[in-house]
Every structure is written in structure tokens, then in C-alpha cells.
MOPAC internal coordinates of N, CA, C and O (Angstrom, degrees):
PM7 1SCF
backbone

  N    0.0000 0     0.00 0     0.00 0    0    0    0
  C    1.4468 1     0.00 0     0.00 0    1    0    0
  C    1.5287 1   108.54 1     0.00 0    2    1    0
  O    1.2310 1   122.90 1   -56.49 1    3    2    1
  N    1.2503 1   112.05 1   123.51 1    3    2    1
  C    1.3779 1   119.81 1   165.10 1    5    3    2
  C    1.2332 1   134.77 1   -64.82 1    6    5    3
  O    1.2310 1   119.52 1   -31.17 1    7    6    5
  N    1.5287 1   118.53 1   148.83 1    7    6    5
  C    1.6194 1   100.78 1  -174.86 1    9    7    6
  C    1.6948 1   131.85 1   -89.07 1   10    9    7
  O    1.2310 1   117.66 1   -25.43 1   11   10    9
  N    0.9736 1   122.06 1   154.57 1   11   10    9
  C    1.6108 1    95.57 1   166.29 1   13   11   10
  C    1.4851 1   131.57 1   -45.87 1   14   13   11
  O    1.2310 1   118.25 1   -46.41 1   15   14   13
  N    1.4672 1   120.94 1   133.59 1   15   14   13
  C    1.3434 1   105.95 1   155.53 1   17   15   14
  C    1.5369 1   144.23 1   -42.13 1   18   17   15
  O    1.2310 1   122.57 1   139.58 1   19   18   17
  N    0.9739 1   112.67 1   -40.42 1   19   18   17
  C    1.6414 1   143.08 1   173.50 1   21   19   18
  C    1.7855 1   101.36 1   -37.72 1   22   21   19
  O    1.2310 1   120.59 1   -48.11 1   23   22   21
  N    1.5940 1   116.47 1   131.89 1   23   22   21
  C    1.4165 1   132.79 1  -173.44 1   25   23   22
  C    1.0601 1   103.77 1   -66.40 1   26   25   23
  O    1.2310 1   119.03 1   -31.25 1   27   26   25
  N    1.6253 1   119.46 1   148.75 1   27   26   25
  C    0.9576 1   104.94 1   154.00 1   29   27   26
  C    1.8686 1   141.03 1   -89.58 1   30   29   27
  O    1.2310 1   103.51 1   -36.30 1   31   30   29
  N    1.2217 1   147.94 1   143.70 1   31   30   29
  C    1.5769 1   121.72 1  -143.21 1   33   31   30
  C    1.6942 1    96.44 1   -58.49 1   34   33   31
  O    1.2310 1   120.07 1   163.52 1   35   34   33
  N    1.3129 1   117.48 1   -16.48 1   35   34   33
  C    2.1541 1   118.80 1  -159.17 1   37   35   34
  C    1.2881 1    84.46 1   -62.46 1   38   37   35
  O    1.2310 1   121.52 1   137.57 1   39   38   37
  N    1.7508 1   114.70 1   -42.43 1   39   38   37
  C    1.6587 1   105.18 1  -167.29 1   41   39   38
  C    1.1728 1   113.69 1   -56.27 1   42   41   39
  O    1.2310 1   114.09 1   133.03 1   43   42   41
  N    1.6377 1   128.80 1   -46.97 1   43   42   41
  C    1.7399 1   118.73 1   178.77 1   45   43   42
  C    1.2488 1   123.04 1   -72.14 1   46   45   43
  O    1.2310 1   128.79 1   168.99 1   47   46   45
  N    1.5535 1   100.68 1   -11.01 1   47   46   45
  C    1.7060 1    93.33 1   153.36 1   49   47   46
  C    1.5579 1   143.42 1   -82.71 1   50   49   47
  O    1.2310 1   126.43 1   171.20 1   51   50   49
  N    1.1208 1   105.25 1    -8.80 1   51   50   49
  C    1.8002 1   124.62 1   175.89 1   53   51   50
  C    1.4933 1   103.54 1   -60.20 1   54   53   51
  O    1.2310 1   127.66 1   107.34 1   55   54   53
  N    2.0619 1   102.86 1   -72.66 1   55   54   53
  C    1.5732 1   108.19 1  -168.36 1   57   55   54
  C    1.4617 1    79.02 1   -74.67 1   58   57   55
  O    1.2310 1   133.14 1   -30.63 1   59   58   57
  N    1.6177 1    92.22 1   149.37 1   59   58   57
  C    1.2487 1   123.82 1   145.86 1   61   59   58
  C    1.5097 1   136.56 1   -68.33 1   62   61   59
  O    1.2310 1   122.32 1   110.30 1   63   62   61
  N    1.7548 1   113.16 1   -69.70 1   63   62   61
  C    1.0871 1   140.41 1   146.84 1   65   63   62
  C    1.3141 1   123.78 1  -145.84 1   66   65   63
  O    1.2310 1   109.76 1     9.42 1   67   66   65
  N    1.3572 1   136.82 1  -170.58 1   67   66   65
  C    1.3104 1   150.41 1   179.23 1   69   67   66
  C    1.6777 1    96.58 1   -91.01 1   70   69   67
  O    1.2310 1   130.32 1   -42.63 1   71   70   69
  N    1.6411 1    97.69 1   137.37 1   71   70   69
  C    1.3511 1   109.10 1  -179.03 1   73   71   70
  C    1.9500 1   104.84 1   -90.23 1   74   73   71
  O    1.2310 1   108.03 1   -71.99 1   75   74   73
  N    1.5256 1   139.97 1   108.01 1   75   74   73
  C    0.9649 1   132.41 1   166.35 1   77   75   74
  C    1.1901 1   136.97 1   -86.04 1   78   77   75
  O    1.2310 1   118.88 1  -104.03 1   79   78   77
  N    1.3560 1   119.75 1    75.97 1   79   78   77
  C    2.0391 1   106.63 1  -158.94 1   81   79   78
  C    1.6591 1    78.86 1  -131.32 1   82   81   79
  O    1.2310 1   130.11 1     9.02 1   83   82   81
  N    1.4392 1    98.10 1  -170.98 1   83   82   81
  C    1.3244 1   121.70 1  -162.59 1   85   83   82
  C    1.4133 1   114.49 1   -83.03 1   86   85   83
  O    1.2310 1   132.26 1   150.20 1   87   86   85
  N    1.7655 1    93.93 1   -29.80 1   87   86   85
  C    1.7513 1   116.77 1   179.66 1   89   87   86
  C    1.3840 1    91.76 1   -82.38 1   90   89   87
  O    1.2310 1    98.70 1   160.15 1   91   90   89
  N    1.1671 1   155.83 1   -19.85 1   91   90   89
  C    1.1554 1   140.10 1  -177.64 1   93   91   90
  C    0.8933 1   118.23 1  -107.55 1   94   93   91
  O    1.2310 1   112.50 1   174.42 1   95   94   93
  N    1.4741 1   131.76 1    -5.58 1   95   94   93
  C    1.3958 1   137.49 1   175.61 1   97   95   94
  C    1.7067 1    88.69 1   -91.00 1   98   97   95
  O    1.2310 1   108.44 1   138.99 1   99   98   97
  N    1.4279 1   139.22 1   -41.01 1   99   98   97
  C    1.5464 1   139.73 1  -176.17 1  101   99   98
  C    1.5606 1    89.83 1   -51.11 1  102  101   99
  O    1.2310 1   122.15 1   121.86 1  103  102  101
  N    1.3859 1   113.50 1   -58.14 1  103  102  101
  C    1.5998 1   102.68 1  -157.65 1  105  103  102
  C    1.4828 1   109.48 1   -68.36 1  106  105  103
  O    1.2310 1   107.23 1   170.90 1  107  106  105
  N    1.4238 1   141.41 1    -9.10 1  107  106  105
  C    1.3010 1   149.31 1   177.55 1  109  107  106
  C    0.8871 1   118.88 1   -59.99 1  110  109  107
  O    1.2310 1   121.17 1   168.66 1  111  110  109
  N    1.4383 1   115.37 1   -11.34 1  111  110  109
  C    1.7383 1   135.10 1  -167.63 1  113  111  110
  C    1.5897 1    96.52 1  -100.62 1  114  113  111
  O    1.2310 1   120.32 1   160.52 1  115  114  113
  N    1.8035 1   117.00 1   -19.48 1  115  114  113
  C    1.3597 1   100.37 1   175.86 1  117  115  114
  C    1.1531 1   107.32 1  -136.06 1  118  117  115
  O    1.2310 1   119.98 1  -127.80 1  119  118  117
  N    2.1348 1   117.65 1    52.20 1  119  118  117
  C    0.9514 1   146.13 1   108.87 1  121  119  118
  C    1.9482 1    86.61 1    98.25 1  122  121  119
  O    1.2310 1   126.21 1  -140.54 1  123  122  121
  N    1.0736 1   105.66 1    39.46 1  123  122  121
  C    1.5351 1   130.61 1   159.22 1  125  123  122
  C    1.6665 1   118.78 1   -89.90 1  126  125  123
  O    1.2310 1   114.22 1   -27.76 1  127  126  125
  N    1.2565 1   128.55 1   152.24 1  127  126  125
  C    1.1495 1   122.74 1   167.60 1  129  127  126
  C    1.7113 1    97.83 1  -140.28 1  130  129  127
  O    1.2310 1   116.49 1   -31.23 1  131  130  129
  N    1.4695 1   124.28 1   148.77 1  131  130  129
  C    1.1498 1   135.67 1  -159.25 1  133  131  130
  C    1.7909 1    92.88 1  -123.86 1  134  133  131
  O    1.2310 1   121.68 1   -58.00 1  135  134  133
  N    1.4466 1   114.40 1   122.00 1  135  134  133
  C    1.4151 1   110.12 1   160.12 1  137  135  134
  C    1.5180 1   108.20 1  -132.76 1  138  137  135
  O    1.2310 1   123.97 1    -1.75 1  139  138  137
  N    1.7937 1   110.00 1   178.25 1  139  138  137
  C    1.3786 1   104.48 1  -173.75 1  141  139  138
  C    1.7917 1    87.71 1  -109.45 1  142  141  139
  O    1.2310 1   132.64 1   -44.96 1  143  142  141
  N    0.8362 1    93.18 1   135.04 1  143  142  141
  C    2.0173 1   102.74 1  -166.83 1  145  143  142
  C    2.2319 1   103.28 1  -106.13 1  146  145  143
  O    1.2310 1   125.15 1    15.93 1  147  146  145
  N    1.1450 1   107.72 1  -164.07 1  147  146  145
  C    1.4626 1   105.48 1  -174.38 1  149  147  146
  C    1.3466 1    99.42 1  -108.41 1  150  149  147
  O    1.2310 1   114.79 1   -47.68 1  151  150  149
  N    1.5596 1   127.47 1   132.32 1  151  150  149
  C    1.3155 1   116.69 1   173.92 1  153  151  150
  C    1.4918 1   127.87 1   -42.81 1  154  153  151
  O    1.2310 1   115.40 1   153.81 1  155  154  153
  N    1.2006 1   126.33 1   -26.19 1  155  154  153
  C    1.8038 1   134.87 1   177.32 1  157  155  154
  C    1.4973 1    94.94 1   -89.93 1  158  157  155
  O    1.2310 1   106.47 1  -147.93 1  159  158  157
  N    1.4529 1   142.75 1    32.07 1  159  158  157
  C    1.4705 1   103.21 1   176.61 1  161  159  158
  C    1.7476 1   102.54 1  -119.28 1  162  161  159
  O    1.2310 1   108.92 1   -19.13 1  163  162  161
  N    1.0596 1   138.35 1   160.87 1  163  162  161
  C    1.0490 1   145.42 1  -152.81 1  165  163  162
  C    1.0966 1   107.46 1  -108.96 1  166  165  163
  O    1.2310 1   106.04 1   -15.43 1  167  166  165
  N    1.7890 1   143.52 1   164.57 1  167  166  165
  C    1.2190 1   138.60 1   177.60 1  169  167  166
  C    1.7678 1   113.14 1   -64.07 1  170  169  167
  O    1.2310 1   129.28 1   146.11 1  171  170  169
  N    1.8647 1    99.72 1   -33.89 1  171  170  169
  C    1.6994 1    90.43 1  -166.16 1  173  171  170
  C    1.5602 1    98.07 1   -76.66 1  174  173  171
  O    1.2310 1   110.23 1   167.03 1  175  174  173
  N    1.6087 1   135.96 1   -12.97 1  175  174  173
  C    1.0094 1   131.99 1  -153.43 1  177  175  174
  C    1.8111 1   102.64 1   -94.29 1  178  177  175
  O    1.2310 1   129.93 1   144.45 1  179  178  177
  N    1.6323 1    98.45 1   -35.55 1  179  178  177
  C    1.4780 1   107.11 1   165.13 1  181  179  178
  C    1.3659 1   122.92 1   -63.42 1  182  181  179
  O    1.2310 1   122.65 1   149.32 1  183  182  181
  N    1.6664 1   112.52 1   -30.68 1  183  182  181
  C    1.5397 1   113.32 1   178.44 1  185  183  182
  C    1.6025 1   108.84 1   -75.52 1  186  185  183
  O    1.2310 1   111.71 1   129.80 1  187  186  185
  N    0.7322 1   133.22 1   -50.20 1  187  186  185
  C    1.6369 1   158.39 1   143.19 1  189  187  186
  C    1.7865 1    96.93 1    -6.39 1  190  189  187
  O    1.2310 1   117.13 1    88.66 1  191  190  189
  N    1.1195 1   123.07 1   -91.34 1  191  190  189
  C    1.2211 1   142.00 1   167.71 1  193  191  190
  C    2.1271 1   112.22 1   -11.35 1  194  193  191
  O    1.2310 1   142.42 1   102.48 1  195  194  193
  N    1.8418 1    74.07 1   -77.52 1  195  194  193
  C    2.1315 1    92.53 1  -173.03 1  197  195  194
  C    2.1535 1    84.28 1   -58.79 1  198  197  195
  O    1.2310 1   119.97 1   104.53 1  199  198  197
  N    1.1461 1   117.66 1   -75.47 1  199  198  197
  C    1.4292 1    95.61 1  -164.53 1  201  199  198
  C    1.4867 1   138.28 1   -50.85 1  202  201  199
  O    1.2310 1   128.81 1   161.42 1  203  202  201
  N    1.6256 1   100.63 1   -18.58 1  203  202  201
  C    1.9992 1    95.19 1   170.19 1  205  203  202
  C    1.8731 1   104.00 1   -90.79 1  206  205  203
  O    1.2310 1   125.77 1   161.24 1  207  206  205
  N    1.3233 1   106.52 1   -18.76 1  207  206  205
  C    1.6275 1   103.37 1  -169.67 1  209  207  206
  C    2.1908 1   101.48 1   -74.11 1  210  209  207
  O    1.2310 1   127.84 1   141.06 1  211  210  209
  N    0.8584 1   102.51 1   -38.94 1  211  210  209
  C    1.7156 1   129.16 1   179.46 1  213  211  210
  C    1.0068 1   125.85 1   -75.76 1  214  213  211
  O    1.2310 1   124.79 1   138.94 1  215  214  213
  N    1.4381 1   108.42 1   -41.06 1  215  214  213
  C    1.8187 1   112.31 1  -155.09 1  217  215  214
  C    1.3502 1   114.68 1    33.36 1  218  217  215
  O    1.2310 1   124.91 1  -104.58 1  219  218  217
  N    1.0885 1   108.17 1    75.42 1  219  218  217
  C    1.8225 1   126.80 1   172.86 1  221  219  218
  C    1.2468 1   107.55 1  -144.92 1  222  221  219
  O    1.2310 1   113.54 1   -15.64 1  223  222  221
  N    1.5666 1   129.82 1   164.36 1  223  222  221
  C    1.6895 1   127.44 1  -168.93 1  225  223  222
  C    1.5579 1    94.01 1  -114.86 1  226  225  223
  O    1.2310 1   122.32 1   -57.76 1  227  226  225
  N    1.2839 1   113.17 1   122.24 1  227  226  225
  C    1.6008 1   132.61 1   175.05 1  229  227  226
  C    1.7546 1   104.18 1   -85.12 1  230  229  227
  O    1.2310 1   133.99 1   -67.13 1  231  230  229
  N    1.5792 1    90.55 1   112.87 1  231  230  229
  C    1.8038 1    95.56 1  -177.88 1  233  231  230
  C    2.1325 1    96.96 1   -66.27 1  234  233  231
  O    1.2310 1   134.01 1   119.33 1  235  234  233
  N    1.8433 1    90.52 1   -60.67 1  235  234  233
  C    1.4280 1    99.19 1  -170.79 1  237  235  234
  C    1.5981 1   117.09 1  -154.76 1  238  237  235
  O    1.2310 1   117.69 1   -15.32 1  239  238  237
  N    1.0637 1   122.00 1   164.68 1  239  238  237
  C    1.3690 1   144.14 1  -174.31 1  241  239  238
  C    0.8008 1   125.96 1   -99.86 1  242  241  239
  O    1.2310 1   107.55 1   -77.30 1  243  242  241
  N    1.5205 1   140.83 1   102.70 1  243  242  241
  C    1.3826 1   133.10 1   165.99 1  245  243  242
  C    1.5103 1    99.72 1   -95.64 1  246  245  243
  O    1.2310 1   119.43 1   -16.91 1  247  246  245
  N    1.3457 1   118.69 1   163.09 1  247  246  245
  C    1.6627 1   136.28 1   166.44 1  249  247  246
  C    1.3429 1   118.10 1  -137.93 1  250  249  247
  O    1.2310 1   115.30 1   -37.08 1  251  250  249
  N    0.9924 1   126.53 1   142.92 1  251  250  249
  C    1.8517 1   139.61 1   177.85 1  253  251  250
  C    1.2559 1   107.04 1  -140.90 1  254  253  251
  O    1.2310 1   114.70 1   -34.22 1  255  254  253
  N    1.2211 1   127.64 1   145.78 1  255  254  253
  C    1.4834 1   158.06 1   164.88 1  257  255  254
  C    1.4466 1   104.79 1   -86.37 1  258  257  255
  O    1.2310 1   109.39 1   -60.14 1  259  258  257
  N    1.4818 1   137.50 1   119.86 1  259  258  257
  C    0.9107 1   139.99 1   175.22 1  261  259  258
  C    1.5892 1    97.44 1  -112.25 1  262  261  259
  O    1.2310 1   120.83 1   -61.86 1  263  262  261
  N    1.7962 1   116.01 1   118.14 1  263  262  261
  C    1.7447 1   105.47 1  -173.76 1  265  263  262
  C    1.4329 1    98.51 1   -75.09 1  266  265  263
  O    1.2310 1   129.48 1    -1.50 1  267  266  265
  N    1.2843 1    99.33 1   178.50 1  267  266  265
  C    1.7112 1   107.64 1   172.38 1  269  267  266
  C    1.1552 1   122.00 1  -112.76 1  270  269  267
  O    1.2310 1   118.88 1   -43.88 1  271  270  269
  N    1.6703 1   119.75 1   136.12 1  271  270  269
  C    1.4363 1   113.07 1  -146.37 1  273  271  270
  C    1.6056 1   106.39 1   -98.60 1  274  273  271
  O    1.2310 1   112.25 1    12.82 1  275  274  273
  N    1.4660 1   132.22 1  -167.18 1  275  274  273
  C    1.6833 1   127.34 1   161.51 1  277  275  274
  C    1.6292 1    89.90 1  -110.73 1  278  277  275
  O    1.2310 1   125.92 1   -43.21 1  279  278  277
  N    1.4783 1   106.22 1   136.79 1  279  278  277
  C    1.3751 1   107.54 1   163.23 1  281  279  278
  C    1.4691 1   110.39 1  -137.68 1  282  281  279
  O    1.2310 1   116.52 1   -24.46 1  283  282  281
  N    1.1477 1   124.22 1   155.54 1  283  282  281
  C    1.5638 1   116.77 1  -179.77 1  285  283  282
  C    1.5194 1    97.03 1  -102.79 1  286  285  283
  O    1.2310 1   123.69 1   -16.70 1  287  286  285
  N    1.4883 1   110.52 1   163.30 1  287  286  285
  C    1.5627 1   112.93 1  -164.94 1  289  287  286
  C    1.8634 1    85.52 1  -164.12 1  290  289  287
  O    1.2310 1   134.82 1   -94.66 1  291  290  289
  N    1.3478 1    88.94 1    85.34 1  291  290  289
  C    2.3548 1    97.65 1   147.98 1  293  291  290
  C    2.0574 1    76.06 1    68.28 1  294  293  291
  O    1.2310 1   126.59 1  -128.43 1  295  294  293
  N    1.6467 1   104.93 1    51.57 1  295  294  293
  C    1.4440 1   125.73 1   144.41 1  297  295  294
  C    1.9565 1    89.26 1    74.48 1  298  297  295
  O    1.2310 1   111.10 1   165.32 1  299  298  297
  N    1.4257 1   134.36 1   -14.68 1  299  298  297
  C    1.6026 1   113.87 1  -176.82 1  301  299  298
  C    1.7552 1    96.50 1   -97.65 1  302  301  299
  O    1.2310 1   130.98 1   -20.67 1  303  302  301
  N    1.0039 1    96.42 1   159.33 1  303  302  301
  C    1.5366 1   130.79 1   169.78 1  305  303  302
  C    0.9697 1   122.40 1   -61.67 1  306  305  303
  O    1.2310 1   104.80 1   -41.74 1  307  306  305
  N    1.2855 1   145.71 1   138.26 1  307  306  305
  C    1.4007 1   144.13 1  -149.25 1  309  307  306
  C    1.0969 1   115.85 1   178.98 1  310  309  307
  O    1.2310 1   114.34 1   -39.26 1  311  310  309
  N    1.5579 1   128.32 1   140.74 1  311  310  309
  C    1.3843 1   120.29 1   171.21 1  313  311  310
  C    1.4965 1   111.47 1  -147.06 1  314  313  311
  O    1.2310 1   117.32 1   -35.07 1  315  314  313
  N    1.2112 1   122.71 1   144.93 1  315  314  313
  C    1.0467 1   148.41 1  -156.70 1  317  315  314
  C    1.6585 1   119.62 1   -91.17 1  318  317  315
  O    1.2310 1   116.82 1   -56.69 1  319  318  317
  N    1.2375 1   123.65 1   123.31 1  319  318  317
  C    1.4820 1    99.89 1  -159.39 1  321  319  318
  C    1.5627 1   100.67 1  -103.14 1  322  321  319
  O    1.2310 1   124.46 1     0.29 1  323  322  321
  N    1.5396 1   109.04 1  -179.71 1  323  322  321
  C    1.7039 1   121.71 1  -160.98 1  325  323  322
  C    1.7306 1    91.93 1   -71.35 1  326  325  323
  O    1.2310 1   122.26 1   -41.15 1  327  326  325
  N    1.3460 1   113.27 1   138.85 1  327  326  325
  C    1.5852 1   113.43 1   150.76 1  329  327  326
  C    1.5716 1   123.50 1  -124.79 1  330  329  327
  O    1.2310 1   129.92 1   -40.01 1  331  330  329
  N    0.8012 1    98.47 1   139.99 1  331  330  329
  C    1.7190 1   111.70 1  -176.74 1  333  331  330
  C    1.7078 1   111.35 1   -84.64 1  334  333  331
  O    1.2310 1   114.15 1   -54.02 1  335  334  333
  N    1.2378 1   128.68 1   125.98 1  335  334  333
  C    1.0432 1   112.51 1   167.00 1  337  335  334
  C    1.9041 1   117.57 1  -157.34 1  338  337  335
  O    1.2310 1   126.92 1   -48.62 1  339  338  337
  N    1.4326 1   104.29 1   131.38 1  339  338  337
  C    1.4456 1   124.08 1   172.92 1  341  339  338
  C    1.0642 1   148.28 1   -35.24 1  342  341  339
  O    1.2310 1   103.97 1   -59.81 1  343  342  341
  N    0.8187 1   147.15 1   120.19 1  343  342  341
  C    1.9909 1   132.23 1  -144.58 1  345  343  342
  C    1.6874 1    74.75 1  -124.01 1  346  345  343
  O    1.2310 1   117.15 1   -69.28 1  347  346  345
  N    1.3280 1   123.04 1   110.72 1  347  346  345
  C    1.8010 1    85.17 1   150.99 1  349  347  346
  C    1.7234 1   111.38 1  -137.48 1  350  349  347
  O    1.2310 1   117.82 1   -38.27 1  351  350  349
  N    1.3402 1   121.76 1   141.73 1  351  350  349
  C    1.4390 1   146.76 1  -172.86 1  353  351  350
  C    1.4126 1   106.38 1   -62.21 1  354  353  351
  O    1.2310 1   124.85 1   -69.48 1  355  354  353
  N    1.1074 1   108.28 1   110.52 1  355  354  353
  C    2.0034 1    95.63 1   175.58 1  357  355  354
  C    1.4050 1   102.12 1   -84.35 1  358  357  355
  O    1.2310 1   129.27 1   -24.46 1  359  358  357
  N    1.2025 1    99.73 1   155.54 1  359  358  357
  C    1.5522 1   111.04 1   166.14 1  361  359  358
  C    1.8256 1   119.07 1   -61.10 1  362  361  359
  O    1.2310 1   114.42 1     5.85 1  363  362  361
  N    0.9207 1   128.18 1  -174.15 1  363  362  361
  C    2.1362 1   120.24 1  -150.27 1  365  363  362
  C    1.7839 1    62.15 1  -105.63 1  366  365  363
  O    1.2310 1   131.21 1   -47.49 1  367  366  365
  N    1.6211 1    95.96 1   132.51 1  367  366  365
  C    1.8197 1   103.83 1   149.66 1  369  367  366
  C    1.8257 1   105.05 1    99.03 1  370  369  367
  O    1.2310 1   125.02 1   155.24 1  371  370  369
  N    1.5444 1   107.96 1   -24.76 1  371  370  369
  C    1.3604 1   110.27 1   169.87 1  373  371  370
  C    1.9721 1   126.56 1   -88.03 1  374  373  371
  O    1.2310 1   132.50 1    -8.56 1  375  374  373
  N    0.8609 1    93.45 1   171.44 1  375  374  373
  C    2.0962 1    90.85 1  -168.86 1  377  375  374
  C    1.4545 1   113.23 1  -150.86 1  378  377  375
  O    1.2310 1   126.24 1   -32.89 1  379  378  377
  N    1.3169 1   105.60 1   147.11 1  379  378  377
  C    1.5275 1    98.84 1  -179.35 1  381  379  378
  C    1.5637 1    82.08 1  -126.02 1  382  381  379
  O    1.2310 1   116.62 1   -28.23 1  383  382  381
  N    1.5888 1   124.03 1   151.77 1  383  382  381
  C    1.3894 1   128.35 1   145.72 1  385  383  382
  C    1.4561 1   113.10 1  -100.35 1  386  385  383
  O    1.2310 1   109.35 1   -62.71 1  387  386  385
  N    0.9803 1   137.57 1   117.29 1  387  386  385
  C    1.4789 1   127.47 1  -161.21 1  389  387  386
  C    1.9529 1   100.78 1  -112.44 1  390  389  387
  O    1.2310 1   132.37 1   168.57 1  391  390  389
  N    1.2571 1    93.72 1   -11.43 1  391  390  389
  C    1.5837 1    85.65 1   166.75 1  393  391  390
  C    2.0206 1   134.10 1   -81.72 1  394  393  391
  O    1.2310 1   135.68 1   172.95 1  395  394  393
  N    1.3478 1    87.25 1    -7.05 1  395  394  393
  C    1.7571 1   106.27 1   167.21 1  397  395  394
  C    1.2722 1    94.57 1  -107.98 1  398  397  395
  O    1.2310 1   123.78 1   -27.42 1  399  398  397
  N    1.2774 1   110.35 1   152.58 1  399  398  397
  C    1.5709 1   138.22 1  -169.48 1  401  399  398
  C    1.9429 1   112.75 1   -92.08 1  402  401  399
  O    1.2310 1   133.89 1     6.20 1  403  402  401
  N    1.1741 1    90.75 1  -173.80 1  403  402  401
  C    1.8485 1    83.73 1  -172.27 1  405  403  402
  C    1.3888 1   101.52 1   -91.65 1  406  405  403
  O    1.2310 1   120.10 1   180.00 1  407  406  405

């Protein structure tokens, strides 16, 4: 017996959101998609995730730790916390639009 298509809710908890910068719109051209993921989640849990949330085939996973910096903002102190975020490779022929919502 087959399973439902339907996500499971763990999956909308992994991604965070879609990463939108300029460097991540460059890498879209070599059929990458960039998200900000949960610091505890793992690559198979992220691959897991992008393919039931998408229905697209995840070749591979990269991950980075972005630390969090101190910045001052209108003279107070401030600091910036760690973000985690997902590199992941689509398979040749698959697509994400990340500017429409789920």
C-alpha cells in the first residue's frame, strides 16, 4: 500500500523560509535552491522535507552555519543570532519557484 502524498507537518518545520539574495538567485541558474533551515536538522531530514514539500528529486545537500554578528542599530547594541542554511541541487528537469508560497 502506498502512501499518501500529503506532507508531513515535521516537514514545515525543518525549512524555515526561502533564502532571497542575489547570490541565491545566481545559483538558480545552476538549478540550486537556497533555504534558511532549523539549526538541529540534518541533511537527510532536509532532503526528506524539499522533496514531499515540492515534489522535485534532491540530487544533494549542502549546509552552512552562518555565526551571528553584534551590530549597533540608532547607537544600542544588538546581536544577531546563528542561521543555518541549505544549499540544495535539484535533480536535471526539476524546479522550485520560491517566489509563490506553499
Amino acid at each position: 500500500m502506498s502512501q499518501p502524498r500529503f506532507a508531513d507537518t515535521r516537514h514545515y518545520d525543518v525549512i524555515v523560509s526561502p533564502v532571497i539574495t542575489e547570490k541565491a538567485t545566481m545559483a538558480s541558474e545552476q538549478n540550486k535552491v537556497v533555504f534558511k533551515v532549523r539549526k538541529d536538522a540534518t541533511k537527510p531530514q532536509i532532503k526528506a522535507a524539499v522533496e514531499r514539500l515540492f515534489d522535485v528529486k534532491v540530487d544533494s545537500v549542502n549546509t552552512l552555519i552562518r555565526k551571528g554578528k553584534t551590530k549597533v542599530f540608532r547607537g544600542t547594541l544588538g546581536s544577531q543570532s546563528d542561521v543555518k542554511k541549505a544549499v540544495v541541487t535539484l535533480a536535471e528537469g526539476h524546479k522550485i519557484d520560491v517566489t509563490t508560497g506553499l
